[in-house]
C-alpha positions in Angstrom: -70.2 13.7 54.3 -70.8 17.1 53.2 -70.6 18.1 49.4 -69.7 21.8 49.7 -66.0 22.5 50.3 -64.7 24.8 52.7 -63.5 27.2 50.2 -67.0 27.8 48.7 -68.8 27.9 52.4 -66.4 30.7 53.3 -66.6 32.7 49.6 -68.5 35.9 50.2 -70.9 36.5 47.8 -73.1 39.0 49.1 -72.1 43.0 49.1 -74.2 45.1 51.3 -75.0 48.1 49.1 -73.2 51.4 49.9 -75.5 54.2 51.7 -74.6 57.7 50.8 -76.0 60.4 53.2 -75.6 63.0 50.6 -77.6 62.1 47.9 -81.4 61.5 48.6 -82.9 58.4 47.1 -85.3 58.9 44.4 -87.4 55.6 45.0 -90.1 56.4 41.8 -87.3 56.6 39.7 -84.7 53.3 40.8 -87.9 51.4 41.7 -89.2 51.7 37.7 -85.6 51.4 36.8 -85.3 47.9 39.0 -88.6 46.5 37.4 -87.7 47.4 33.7 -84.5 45.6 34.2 -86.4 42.8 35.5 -88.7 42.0 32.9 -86.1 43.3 29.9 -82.7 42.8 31.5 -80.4 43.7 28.3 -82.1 47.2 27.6 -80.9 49.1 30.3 -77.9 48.4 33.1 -79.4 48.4 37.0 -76.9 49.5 39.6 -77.5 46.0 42.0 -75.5 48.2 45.0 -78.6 50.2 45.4 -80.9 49.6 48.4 -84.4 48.0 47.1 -85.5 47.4 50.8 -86.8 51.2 50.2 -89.0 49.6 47.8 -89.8 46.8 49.4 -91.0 48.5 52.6 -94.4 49.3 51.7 -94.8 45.5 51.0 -93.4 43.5 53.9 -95.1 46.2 56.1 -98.5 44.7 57.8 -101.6 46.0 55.8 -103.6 45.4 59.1 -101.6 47.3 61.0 -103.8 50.6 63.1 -101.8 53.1 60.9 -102.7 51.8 57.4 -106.2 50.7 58.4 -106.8 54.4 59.5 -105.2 55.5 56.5 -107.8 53.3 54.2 -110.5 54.8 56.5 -109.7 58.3 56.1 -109.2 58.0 52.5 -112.7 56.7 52.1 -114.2 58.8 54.4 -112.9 61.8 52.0 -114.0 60.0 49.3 -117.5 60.0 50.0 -117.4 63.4 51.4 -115.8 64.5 48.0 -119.2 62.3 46.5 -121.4 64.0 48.8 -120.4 67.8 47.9 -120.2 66.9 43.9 -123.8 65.6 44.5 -125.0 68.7 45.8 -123.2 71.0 43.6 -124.7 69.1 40.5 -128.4 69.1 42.1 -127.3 72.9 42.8 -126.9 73.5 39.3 -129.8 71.9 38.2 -132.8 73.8 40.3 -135.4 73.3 37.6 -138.0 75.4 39.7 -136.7 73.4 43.0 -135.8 75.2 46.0 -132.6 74.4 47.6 -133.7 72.6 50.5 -135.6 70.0 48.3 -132.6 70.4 45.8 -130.0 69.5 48.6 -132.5 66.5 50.0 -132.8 65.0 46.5 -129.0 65.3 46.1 -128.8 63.1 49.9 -131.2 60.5 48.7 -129.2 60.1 45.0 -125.9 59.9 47.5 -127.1 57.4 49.9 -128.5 54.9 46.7 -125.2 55.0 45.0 -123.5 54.5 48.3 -125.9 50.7 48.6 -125.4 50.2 45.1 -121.6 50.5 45.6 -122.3 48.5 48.7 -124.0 45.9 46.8 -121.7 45.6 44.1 -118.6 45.1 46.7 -120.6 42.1 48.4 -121.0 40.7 45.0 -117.7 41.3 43.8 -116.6 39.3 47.4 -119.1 36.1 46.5 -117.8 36.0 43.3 -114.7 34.1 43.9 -112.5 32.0 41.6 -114.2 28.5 42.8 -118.1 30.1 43.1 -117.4 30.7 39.3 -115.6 27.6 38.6 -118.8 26.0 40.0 -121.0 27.9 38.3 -119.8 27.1 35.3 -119.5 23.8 35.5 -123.6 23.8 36.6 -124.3 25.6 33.4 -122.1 23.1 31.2 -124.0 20.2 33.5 -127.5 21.6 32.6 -126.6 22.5 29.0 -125.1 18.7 28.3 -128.5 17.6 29.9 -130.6 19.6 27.8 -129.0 18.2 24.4 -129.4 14.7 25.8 -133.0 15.2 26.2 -133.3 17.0 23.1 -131.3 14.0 21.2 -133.4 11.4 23.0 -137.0 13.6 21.9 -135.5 13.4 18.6 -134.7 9.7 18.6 -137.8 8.5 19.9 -140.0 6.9 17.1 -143.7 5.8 18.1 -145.5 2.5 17.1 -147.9 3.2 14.8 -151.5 2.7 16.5 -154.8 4.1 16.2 -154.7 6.8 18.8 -151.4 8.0 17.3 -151.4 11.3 15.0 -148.3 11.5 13.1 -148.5 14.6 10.4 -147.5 12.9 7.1 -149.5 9.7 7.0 -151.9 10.8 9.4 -152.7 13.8 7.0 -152.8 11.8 4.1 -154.5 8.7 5.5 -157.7 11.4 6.2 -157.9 13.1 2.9 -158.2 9.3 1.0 
Protein backbone atom coordinates (compact mmCIF):
# COMPACT_ATOMS: atom_id res chain seq x y z
CA UNK A 1 0.00 0.00 0.00
CA UNK A 2 2.75 2.32 0.77
CA UNK A 3 5.49 3.08 -1.91
CA UNK A 4 8.36 4.03 0.37
CA UNK A 5 10.34 1.13 1.87
CA UNK A 6 11.26 0.80 5.31
CA UNK A 7 14.86 1.26 4.58
CA UNK A 8 14.45 4.74 3.11
CA UNK A 9 11.81 5.89 5.92
CA UNK A 10 14.39 5.08 8.50
CA UNK A 11 17.65 6.57 6.40
CA UNK A 12 18.66 9.75 8.24
CA UNK A 13 19.28 12.46 6.16
CA UNK A 14 19.33 15.40 8.10
CA UNK A 15 22.71 16.40 10.33
CA UNK A 16 22.04 19.03 12.90
CA UNK A 17 24.94 21.35 12.45
CA UNK A 18 27.73 21.38 15.10
CA UNK A 19 27.70 24.47 17.71
CA UNK A 20 31.03 25.46 18.85
CA UNK A 21 31.05 27.66 22.04
CA UNK A 22 34.48 28.97 21.26
CA UNK A 23 34.35 30.51 18.21
CA UNK A 24 31.72 33.47 17.76
CA UNK A 25 29.61 33.45 14.70
CA UNK A 26 30.30 36.11 12.29
CA UNK A 27 26.68 36.26 10.78
CA UNK A 28 27.68 39.37 7.95
CA UNK A 29 30.22 37.27 6.82
CA UNK A 30 28.53 33.27 6.43
CA UNK A 31 25.18 35.10 5.75
CA UNK A 32 26.89 36.81 2.32
CA UNK A 33 28.86 33.66 1.99
CA UNK A 34 25.34 31.42 2.14
CA UNK A 35 23.60 33.85 -0.49
CA UNK A 36 26.64 33.92 -3.09
CA UNK A 37 26.63 30.19 -3.01
CA UNK A 38 23.02 30.32 -3.60
CA UNK A 39 22.80 32.29 -6.66
CA UNK A 40 26.49 30.98 -8.10
CA UNK A 41 26.86 27.60 -6.42
CA UNK A 42 30.26 26.40 -8.26
CA UNK A 43 32.29 29.71 -7.33
CA UNK A 44 32.79 29.17 -3.88
CA UNK A 45 32.19 25.94 -1.35
CA UNK A 46 29.51 26.82 1.65
CA UNK A 47 30.08 24.88 4.85
CA UNK A 48 26.03 23.35 4.99
CA UNK A 49 26.97 22.34 8.91
CA UNK A 50 26.69 25.94 9.77
CA UNK A 51 23.60 27.31 11.63
CA UNK A 52 21.60 29.73 9.16
CA UNK A 53 18.66 29.99 11.72
CA UNK A 54 21.07 33.03 12.92
CA UNK A 55 20.18 34.47 9.78
CA UNK A 56 16.97 33.62 9.50
CA UNK A 57 15.96 35.12 12.88
CA UNK A 58 15.38 38.55 11.95
CA UNK A 59 12.83 37.12 9.35
CA UNK A 60 10.60 34.56 11.01
CA UNK A 61 10.51 37.10 13.97
CA UNK A 62 7.05 39.11 14.05
CA UNK A 63 7.52 42.65 12.48
CA UNK A 64 4.41 43.79 14.67
CA UNK A 65 5.69 42.68 17.58
CA UNK A 66 5.94 45.93 20.61
CA UNK A 67 9.74 45.69 20.38
CA UNK A 68 10.28 46.25 16.58
CA UNK A 69 7.34 48.66 16.28
CA UNK A 70 9.14 50.81 18.99
CA UNK A 71 12.20 50.31 17.35
CA UNK A 72 10.66 51.73 13.87
CA UNK A 73 9.24 54.56 16.09
CA UNK A 74 12.34 55.58 17.73
CA UNK A 75 14.26 55.45 14.53
CA UNK A 76 11.86 57.93 12.96
CA UNK A 77 11.53 59.94 15.72
CA UNK A 78 15.52 60.57 15.45
CA UNK A 79 15.16 61.03 12.08
CA UNK A 80 13.11 63.92 12.05
CA UNK A 81 14.86 65.32 14.99
CA UNK A 82 18.20 64.85 12.96
CA UNK A 83 15.82 66.88 10.04
CA UNK A 84 14.77 69.36 12.47
CA UNK A 85 18.44 70.46 13.80
CA UNK A 86 19.99 70.30 10.01
CA UNK A 87 17.09 72.79 9.25
CA UNK A 88 17.96 75.12 11.75
CA UNK A 89 21.68 74.93 11.32
CA UNK A 90 21.19 75.71 7.51
CA UNK A 91 18.69 78.76 8.26
CA UNK A 92 21.52 79.48 11.02
CA UNK A 93 24.00 79.86 8.37
CA UNK A 94 22.08 81.78 6.16
CA UNK A 95 20.91 84.98 8.37
CA UNK A 96 20.76 87.31 5.44
CA UNK A 97 19.91 90.33 7.86
CA UNK A 98 17.39 87.92 9.86
CA UNK A 99 17.55 87.59 13.40
CA UNK A 100 17.62 84.27 14.87
CA UNK A 101 14.24 84.02 16.18
CA UNK A 102 12.65 84.67 12.72
CA UNK A 103 15.65 82.57 11.35
CA UNK A 104 14.78 79.47 13.70
CA UNK A 105 10.76 80.05 12.84
CA UNK A 106 11.39 80.00 9.12
CA UNK A 107 13.60 76.90 9.63
CA UNK A 108 10.17 75.22 11.65
CA UNK A 109 7.80 76.20 8.99
CA UNK A 110 10.43 74.72 5.97
CA UNK A 111 10.46 71.53 8.51
CA UNK A 112 6.88 70.98 9.07
CA UNK A 113 6.08 71.42 4.87
CA UNK A 114 8.63 68.76 4.05
CA UNK A 115 7.35 66.67 6.85
CA UNK A 116 3.34 66.89 4.74
CA UNK A 117 5.03 66.66 1.55
CA UNK A 118 6.73 63.40 2.83
CA UNK A 119 3.37 62.74 4.25
CA UNK A 120 1.71 63.10 1.10
CA UNK A 121 4.07 61.37 -0.97
CA UNK A 122 3.71 58.12 1.44
CA UNK A 123 -0.21 58.24 1.09
CA UNK A 124 0.45 58.28 -2.59
CA UNK A 125 2.99 55.87 -2.72
CA UNK A 126 0.22 53.48 -0.53
CA UNK A 127 -2.79 54.18 -3.34
CA UNK A 128 -0.57 53.40 -5.94
CA UNK A 129 -0.81 49.76 -5.84
CA UNK A 130 -0.06 47.10 -8.42
CA UNK A 131 -3.93 46.76 -9.55
CA UNK A 132 -4.81 50.85 -9.15
CA UNK A 133 -2.03 51.04 -11.86
CA UNK A 134 -3.05 48.02 -13.84
CA UNK A 135 -6.44 49.89 -13.95
CA UNK A 136 -5.23 52.90 -14.83
CA UNK A 137 -3.64 51.77 -17.51
CA UNK A 138 -5.98 49.95 -19.01
CA UNK A 139 -8.45 53.37 -18.72
CA UNK A 140 -5.78 55.23 -20.68
CA UNK A 141 -5.44 52.39 -23.44
CA UNK A 142 -9.52 52.30 -23.33
CA UNK A 143 -9.67 56.17 -23.86
CA UNK A 144 -6.72 56.23 -26.33
CA UNK A 145 -8.40 53.21 -28.62
CA UNK A 146 -11.57 55.41 -28.45
CA UNK A 147 -10.05 58.41 -29.49
CA UNK A 148 -8.51 56.76 -32.77
CA UNK A 149 -11.87 55.29 -33.51
CA UNK A 150 -13.47 58.65 -33.53
CA UNK A 151 -10.66 60.13 -35.25
CA UNK A 152 -10.84 57.17 -38.05
CA UNK A 153 -14.65 57.49 -38.18
CA UNK A 154 -14.25 61.83 -38.61
CA UNK A 155 -11.96 60.80 -41.24
CA UNK A 156 -14.21 58.33 -43.01
CA UNK A 157 -17.13 60.25 -43.07
CA UNK A 158 -17.87 61.78 -46.65
CA UNK A 159 -20.85 64.29 -46.95
CA UNK A 160 -23.53 64.38 -49.81
CA UNK A 161 -22.94 67.16 -51.82
CA UNK A 162 -25.82 69.84 -51.21
CA UNK A 163 -26.21 73.44 -51.31
CA UNK A 164 -25.66 74.26 -47.72
CA UNK A 165 -22.46 72.22 -47.77
CA UNK A 166 -18.91 73.99 -48.05
CA UNK A 167 -16.30 71.62 -49.06
CA UNK A 168 -12.81 73.69 -49.73
CA UNK A 169 -11.80 72.40 -53.25
CA UNK A 170 -14.98 72.56 -55.27
CA UNK A 171 -16.56 74.91 -53.15
CA UNK A 172 -13.57 77.30 -53.74
CA UNK A 173 -13.46 76.77 -57.19
CA UNK A 174 -17.20 76.63 -57.86
CA UNK A 175 -17.17 80.62 -56.47
CA UNK A 176 -14.29 81.97 -58.36
CA UNK A 177 -16.10 80.64 -61.97
Amino acid sequence: MLDTTPETVREITYKPPVFSDTVPLDSAVTEKAYLRTLFNPSAIPFDPSAPMEVHLSKELSNPHSRAKKQARWQAAMKRKHTLFKRFIAQELMNLNGRSVRDARAEAAFKYRQKLEEERRAEKKRRWLTKDRVAKLERKAKRKARKAEKQKEKLNLLVLRDAPNQFIPGKSAKRQEA
